[in-house]
Structures are given as C-alpha cells and as structure tokens.
SERO-4910 file (N, C-alpha, C, O; in steps of 0.05 Angstrom, whole numbers):
BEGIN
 pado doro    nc1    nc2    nc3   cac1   cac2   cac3    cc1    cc2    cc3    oc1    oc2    oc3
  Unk    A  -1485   1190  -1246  -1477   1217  -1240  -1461   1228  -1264  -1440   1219  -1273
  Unk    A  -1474   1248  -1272  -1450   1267  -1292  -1434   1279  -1285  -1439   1289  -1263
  Unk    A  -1404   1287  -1299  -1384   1288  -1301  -1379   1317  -1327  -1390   1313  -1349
  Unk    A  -1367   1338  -1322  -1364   1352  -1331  -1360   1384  -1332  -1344   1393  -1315
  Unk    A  -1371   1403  -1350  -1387   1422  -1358  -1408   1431  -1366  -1406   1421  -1388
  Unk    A  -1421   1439  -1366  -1449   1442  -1376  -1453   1474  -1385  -1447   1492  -1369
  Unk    A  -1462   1479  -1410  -1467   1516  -1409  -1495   1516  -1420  -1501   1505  -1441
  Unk    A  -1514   1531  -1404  -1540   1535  -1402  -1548   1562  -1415  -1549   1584  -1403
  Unk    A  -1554   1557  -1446  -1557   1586  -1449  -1594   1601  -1455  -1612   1586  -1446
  Unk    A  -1602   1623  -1466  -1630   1622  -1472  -1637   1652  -1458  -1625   1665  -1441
  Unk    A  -1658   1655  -1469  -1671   1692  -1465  -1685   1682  -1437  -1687   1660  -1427
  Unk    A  -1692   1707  -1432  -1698   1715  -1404  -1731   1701  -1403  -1749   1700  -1420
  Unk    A  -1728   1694  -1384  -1753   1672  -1362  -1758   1645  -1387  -1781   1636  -1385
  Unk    A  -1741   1634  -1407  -1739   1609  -1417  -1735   1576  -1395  -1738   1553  -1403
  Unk    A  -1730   1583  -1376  -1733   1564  -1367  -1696   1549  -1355  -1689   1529  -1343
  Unk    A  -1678   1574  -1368  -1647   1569  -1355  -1648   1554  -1331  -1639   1531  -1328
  Unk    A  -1659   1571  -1314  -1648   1560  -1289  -1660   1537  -1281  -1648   1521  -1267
  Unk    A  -1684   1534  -1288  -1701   1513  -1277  -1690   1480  -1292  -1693   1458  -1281
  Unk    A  -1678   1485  -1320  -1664   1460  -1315  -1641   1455  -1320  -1632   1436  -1332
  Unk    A  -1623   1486  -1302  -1604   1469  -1298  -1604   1463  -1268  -1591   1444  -1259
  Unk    A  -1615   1475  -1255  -1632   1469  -1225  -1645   1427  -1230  -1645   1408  -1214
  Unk    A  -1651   1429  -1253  -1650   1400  -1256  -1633   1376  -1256  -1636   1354  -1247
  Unk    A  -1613   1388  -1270  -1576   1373  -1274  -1576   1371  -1254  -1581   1348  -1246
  Unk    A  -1571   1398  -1229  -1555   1395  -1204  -1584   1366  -1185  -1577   1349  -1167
  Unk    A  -1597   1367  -1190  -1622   1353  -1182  -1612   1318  -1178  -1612   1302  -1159
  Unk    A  -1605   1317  -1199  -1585   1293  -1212  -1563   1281  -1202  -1551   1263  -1213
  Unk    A  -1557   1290  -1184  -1519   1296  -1180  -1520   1287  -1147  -1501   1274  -1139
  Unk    A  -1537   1291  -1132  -1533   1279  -1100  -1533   1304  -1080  -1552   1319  -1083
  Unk    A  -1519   1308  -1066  -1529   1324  -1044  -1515   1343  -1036  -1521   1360  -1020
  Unk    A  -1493   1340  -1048  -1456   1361  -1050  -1469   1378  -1066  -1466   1369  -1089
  Unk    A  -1486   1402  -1066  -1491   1419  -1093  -1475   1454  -1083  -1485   1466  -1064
  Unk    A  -1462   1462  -1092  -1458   1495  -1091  -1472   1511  -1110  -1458   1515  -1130
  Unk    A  -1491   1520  -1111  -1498   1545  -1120  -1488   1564  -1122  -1487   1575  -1100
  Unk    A  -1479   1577  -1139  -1460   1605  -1138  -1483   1631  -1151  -1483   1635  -1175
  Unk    A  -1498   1646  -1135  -1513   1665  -1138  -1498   1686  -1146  -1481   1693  -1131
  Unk    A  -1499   1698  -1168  -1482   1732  -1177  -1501   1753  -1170  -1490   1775  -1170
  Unk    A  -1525   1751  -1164  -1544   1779  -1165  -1532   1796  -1137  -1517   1786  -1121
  Unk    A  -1541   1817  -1135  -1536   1831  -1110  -1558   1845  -1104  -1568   1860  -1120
  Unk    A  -1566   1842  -1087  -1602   1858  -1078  -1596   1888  -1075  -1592   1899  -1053
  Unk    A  -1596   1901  -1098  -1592   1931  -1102  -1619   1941  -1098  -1622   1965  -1095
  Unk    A  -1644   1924  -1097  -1677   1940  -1096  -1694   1918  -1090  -1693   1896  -1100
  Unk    A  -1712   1927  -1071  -1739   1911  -1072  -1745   1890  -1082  -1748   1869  -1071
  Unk    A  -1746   1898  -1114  -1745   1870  -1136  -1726   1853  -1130  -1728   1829  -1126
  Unk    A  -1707   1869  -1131  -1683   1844  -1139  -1683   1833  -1115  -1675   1810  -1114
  Unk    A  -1695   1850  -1083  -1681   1824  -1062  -1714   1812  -1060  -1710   1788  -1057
  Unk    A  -1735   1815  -1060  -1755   1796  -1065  -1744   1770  -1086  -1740   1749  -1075
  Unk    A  -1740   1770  -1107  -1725   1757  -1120  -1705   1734  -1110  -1708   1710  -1111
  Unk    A  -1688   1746  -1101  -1669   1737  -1086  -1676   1714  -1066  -1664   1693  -1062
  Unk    A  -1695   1724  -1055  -1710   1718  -1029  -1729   1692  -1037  -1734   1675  -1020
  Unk    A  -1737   1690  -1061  -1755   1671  -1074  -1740   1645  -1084  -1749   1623  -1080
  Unk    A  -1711   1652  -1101  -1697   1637  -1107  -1687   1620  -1084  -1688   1596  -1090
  Unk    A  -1681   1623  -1068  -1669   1610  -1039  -1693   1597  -1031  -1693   1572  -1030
  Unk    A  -1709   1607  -1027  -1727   1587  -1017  -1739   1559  -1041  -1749   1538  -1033
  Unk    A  -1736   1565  -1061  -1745   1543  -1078  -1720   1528  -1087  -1720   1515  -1108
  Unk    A  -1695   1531  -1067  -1673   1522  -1078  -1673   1494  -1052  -1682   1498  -1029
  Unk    A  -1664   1470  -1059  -1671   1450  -1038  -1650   1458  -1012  -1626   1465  -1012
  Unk    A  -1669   1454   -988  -1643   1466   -955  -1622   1459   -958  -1606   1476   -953
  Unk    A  -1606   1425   -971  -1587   1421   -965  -1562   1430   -989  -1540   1418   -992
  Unk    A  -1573   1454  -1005  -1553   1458  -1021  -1548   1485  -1017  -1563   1504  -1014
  Unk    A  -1512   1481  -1017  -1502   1503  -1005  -1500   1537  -1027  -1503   1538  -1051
  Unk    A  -1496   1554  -1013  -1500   1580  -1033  -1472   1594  -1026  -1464   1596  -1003
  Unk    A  -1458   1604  -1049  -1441   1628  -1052  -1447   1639  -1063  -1453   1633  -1086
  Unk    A  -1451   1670  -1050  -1466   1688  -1065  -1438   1705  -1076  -1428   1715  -1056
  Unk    A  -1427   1710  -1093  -1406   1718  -1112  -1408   1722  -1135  -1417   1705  -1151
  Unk    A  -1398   1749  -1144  -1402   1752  -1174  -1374   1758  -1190  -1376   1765  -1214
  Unk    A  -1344   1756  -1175  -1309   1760  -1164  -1311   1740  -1152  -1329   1728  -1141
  Unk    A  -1278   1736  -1158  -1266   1723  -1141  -1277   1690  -1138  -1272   1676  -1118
  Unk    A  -1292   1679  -1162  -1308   1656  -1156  -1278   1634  -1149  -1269   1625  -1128
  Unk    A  -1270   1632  -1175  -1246   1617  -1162  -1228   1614  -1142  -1221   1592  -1133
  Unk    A  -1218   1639  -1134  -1208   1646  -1101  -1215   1628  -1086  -1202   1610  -1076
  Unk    A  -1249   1636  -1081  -1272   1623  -1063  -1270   1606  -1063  -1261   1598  -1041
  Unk    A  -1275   1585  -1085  -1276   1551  -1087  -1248   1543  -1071  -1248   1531  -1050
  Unk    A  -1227   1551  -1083  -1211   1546  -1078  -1202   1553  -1042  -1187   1537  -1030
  Unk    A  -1212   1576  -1030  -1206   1574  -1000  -1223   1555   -988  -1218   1549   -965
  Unk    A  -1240   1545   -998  -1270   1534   -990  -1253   1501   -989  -1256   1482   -974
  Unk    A  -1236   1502  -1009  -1221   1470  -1005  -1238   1455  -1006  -1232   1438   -989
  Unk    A  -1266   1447  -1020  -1292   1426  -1008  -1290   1421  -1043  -1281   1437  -1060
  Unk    A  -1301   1391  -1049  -1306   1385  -1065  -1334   1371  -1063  -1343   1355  -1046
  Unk    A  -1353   1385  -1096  -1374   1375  -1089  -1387   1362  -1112  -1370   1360  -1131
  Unk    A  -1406   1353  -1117  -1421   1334  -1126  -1424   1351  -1154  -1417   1343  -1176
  Unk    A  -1435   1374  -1146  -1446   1395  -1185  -1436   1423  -1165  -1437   1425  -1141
  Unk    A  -1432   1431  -1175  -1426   1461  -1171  -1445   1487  -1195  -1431   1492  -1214
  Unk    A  -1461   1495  -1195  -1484   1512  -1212  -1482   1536  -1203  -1493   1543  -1182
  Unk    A  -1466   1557  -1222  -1466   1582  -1229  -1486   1600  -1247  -1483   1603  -1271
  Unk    A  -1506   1611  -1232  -1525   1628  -1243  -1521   1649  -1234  -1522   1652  -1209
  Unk    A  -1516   1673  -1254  -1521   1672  -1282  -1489   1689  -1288  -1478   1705  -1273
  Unk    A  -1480   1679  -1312  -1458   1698  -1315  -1460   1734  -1322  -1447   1752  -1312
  Unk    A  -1483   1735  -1346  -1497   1755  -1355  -1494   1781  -1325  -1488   1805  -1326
  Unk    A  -1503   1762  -1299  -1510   1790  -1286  -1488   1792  -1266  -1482   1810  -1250
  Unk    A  -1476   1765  -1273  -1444   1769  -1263  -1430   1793  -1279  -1423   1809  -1262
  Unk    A  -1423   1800  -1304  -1413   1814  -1324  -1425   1843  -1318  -1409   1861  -1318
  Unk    A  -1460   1852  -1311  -1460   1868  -1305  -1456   1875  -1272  -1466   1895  -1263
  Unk    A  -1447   1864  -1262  -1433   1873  -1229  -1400   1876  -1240  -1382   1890  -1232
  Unk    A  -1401   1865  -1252  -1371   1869  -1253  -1356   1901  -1277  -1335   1914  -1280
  Unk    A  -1388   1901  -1291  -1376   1928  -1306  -1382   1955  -1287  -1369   1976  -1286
  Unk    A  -1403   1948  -1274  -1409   1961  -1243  -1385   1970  -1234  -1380   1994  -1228
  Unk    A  -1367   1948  -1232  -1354   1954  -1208  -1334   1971  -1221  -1327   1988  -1205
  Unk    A  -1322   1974  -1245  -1299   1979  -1259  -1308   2010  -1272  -1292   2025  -1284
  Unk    A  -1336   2017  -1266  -1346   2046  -1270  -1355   2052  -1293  -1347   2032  -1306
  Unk    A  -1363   2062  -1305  -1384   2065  -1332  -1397   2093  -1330  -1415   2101  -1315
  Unk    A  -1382   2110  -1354  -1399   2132  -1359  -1398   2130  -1387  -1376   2127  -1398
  Unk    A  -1416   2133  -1400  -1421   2119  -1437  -1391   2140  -1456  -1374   2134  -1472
  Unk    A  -1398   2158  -1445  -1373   2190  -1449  -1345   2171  -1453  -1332   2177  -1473
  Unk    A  -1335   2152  -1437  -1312   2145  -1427  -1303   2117  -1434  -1286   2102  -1424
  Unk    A  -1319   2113  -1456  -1314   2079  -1458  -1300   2082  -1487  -1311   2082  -1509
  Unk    A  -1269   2085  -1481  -1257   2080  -1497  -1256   2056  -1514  -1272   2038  -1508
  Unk    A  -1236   2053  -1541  -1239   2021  -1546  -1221   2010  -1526  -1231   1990  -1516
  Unk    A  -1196   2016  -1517  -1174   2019  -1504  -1185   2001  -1470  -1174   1982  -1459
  Unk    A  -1214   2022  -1462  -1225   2022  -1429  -1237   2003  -1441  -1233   1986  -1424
  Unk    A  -1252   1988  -1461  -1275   1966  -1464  -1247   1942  -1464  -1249   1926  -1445
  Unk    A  -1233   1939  -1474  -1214   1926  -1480  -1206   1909  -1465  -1207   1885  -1465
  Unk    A  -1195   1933  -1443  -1196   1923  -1409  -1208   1911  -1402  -1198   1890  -1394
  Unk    A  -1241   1918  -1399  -1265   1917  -1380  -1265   1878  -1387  -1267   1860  -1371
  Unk    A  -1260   1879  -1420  -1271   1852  -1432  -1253   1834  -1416  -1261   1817  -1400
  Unk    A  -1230   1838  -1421  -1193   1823  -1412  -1209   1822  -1380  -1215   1801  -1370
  Unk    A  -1212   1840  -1373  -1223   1833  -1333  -1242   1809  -1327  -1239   1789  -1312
  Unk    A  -1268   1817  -1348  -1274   1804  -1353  -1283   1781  -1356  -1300   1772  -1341
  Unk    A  -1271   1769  -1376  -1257   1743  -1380  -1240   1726  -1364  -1241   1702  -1363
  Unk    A  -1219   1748  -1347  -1203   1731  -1329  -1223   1723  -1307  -1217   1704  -1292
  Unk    A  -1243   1735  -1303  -1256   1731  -1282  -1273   1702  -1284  -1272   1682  -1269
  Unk    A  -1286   1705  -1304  -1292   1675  -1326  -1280   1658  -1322  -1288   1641  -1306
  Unk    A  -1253   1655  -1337  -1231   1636  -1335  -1228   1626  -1302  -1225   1602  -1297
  Unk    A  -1229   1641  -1287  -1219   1628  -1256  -1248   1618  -1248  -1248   1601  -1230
  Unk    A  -1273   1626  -1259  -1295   1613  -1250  -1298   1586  -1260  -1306   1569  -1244
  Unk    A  -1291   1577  -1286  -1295   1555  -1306  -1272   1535  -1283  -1277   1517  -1267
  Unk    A  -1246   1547  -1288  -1226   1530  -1269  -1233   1513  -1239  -1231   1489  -1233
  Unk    A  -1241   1535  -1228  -1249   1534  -1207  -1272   1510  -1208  -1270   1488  -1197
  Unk    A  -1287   1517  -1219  -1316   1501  -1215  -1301   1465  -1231  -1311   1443  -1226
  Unk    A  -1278   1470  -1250  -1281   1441  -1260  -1263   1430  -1240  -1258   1406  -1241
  Unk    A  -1253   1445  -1223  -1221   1438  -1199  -1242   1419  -1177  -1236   1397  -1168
  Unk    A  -1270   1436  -1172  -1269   1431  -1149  -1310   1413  -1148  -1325   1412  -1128
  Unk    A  -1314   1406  -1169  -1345   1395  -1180  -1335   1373  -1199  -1316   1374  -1215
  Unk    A  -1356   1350  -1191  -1356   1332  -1212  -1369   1347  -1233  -1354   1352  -1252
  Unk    A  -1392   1357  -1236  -1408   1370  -1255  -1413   1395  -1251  -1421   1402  -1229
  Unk    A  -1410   1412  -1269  -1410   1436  -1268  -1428   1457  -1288  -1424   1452  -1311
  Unk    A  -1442   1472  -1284  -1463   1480  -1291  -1459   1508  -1289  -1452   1519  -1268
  Unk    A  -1463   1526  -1321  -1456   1548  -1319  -1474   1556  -1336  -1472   1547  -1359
  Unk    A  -1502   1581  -1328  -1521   1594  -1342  -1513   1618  -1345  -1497   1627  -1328
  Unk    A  -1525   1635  -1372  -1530   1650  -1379  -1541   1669  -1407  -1535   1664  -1430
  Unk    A  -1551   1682  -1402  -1570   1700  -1418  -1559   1700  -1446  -1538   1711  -1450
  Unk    A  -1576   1686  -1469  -1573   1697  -1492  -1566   1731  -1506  -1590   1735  -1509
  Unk    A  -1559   1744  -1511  -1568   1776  -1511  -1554   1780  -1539  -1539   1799  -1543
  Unk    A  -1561   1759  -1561  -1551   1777  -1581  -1576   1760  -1606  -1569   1746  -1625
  Unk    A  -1595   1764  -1600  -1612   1751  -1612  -1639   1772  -1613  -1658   1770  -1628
  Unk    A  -1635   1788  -1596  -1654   1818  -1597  -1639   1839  -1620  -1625   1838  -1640
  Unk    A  -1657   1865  -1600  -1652   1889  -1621  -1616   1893  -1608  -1603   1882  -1590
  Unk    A  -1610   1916  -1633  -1590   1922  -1634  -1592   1945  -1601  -1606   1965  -1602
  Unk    A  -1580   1940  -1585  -1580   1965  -1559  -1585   1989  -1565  -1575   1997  -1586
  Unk    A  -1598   2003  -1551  -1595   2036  -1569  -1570   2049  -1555  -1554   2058  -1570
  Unk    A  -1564   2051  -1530  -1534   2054  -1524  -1505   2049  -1525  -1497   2027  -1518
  Unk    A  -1493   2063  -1532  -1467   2055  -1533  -1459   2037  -1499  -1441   2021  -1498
  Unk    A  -1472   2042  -1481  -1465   2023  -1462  -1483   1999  -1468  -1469   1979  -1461
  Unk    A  -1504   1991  -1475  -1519   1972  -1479  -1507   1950  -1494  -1505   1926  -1488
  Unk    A  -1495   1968  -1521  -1481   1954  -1542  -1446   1939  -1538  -1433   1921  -1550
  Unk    A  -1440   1956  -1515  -1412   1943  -1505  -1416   1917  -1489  -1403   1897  -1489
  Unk    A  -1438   1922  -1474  -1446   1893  -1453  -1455   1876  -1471  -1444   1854  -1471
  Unk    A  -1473   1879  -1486  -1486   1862  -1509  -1453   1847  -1519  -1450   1823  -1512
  Unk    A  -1433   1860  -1532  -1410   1849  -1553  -1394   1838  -1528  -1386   1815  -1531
  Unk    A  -1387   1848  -1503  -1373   1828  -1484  -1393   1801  -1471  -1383   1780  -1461
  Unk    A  -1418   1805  -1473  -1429   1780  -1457  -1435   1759  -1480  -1437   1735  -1475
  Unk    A  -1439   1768  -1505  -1432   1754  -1535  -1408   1738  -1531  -1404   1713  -1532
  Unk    A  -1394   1755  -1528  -1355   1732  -1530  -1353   1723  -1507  -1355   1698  -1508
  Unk    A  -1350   1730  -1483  -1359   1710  -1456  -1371   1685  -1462  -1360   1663  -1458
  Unk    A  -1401   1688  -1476  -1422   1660  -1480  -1405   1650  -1504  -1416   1631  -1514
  Unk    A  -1387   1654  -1513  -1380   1635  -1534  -1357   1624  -1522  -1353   1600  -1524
  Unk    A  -1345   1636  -1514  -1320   1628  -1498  -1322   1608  -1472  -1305   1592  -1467
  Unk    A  -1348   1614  -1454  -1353   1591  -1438  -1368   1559  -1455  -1368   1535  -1447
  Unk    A  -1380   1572  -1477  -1391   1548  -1501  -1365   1531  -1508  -1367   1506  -1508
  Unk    A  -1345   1540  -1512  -1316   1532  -1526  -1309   1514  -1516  -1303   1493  -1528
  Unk    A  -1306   1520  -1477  -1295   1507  -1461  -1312   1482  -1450  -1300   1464  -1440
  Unk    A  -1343   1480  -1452  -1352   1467  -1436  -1357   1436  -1455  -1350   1431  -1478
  Unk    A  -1369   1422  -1439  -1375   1388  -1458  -1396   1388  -1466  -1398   1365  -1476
  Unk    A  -1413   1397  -1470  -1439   1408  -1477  -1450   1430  -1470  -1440   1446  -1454
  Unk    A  -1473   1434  -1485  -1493   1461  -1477  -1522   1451  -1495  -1527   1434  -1512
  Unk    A  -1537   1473  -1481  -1561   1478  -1486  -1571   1504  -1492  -1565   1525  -1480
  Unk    A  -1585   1503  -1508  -1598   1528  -1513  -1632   1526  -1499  -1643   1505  -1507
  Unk    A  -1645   1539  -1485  -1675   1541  -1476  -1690   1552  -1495  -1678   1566  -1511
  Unk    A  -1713   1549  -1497  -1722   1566  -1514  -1759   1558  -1501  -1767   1536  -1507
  Unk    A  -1776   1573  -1487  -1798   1568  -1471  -1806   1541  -1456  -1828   1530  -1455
  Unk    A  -1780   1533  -1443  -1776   1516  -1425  -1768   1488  -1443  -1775   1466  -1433
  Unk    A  -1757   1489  -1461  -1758   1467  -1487  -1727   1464  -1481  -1718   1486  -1486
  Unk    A  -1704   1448  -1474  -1672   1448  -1477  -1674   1431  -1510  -1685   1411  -1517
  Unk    A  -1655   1456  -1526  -1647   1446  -1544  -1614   1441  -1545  -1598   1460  -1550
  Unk    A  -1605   1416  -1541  -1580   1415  -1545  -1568   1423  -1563  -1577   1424  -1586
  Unk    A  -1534   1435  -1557  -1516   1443  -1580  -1500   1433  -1589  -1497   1428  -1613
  Unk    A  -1488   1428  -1570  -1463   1395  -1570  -1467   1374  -1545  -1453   1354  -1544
***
C-alpha cells in the first residue's frame, strides 16, 4: 500500500484520471473520491453521471469543490487513498463563486481571488494527508497552450499555474500524462 501524496498533472482527456483512478485501485477498499464539477448542463451532468458509474460501488464520493477540509474533517473517517479530481475545475467554481466581470478584476480583486484560492488548496492538501494513507490530487495542465485571449482566461490560466506548482511543491511525487503515457516528475 502507498503512503503519501500524489499530484496528477496533464492536458485535457490525457488520461489524468484514469490513472490516478489506478493508484486509488491499489490502496484497498477505504477510497473517497472528492468530485469538484457541478452539473450546471446536460453535458456536464451526463458526464457526471458516467463518471459514477465507472467509479467501483464501494468507493465513497464527496462531491465538493469548498470546504474540502471542513468535510474530511467532520466526516472523522479515515481512509485507505483519498482522490481529488480535479482542482482546475475546483478553481473555476470557486472564481464562480467570488464573481467575475473581466471590467473588475483588479490586481488588488485577483490577489484575493488567488489568497482564497489557495487557502482553499491548503485545507484540501491538509485534509486529505490528515485523514488518507495516500492521497491523490489531479489537475489540468493550462499553461502549455495559447496565451488566453481574455483578460479572465489569462487570470485563471496564472492562478491555476501557481496552484499546480504549489500542490507539486507539497506533494511526494507527481506525474505528468501525456496520451495516456505517466511521465514521472519526482
């Protein structure tokens, strides 16, 4: 059984989830899943709806994209791997929630948003190493494309940049995906 952190990174449909869906595979039968998406449309809850079912019955789901640490922590349960997908769309629920009109994004209001952010990060990383032998945390490359054409594009792009480096910092390894290929980092 592994013991740790894990940070899962790589562009969109590389194969993230599927192995770190493999780590937790590894680990026994204590698994938490921590889902961030929110079924805002069709897609996303078909989606939704697909992931759950190809996820094995006996592993449990928190669907949270806030407050992860809180959670773990009222939940008092300790488990086997604990696997957070995805932070990326964690970061956009959370710039969601804090309001966004491109007009209004001071350096001052981004500053904030990042500092929120982050703390939100920090209590997820805590949380998950408080309360998981192994801990498993994906998300989205996004600074390996074009430059955003929005000034909101380009603020999420530079906060989910320092987020992925900052959960890289903290964890005992990582991976990069790259068409279903894990290339290790450390």
């Amino acid at each position: 059984m592994r013991k740790g952190l894990v940070y899962v990174t790589g562009g969109a449909r590389s194969g993230k989830s599927t192995f770190a869906e493999g780590l937790m595979m590894e680990q026994g039968h204590r698994i938490l899943y921590i889902a961030t998406a929110l079924p805002l449309d069709n897609e996303m809850r078909d989606r939704i709806k697909k992931h759950r079912q190809e996820r094995p019955s006996f592993w449990r789901t928190l669907e949270a994209y806030k407050g992860i640490g809180k959670s773990l922590e009222d939940r008092g349960e300790r488990f086997h791997g604990i696997l957070l997908d995805c932070v990326t769309v964690m970061i956009t629920n959370l710039m969601m929630d804090m309001g966004f009109d491109e007009e209004g994004f001071t350096p001052e209001r981004t500053a904030r948003m990042e500092a929120q952010v982050m703390a939100e990060v920090d209590s997820a990383i805590s949380g998950i190493r408080k309360w998981a032998d192994l801990g498993v945390i994906v998300s989205n490359e996004v600074g390996m494309g074009l430059v955003p054409e929005s000034p909101l594009g380009r603020i999420f792009r530079d906060i989910a940049g320092r987020v992925n480096q900052h959960i890289a910092s903290e964890a005992d390894s990582g991976y990069l995906l790259v068409s279903g290929i894990p290339l290790r980092l450390k």
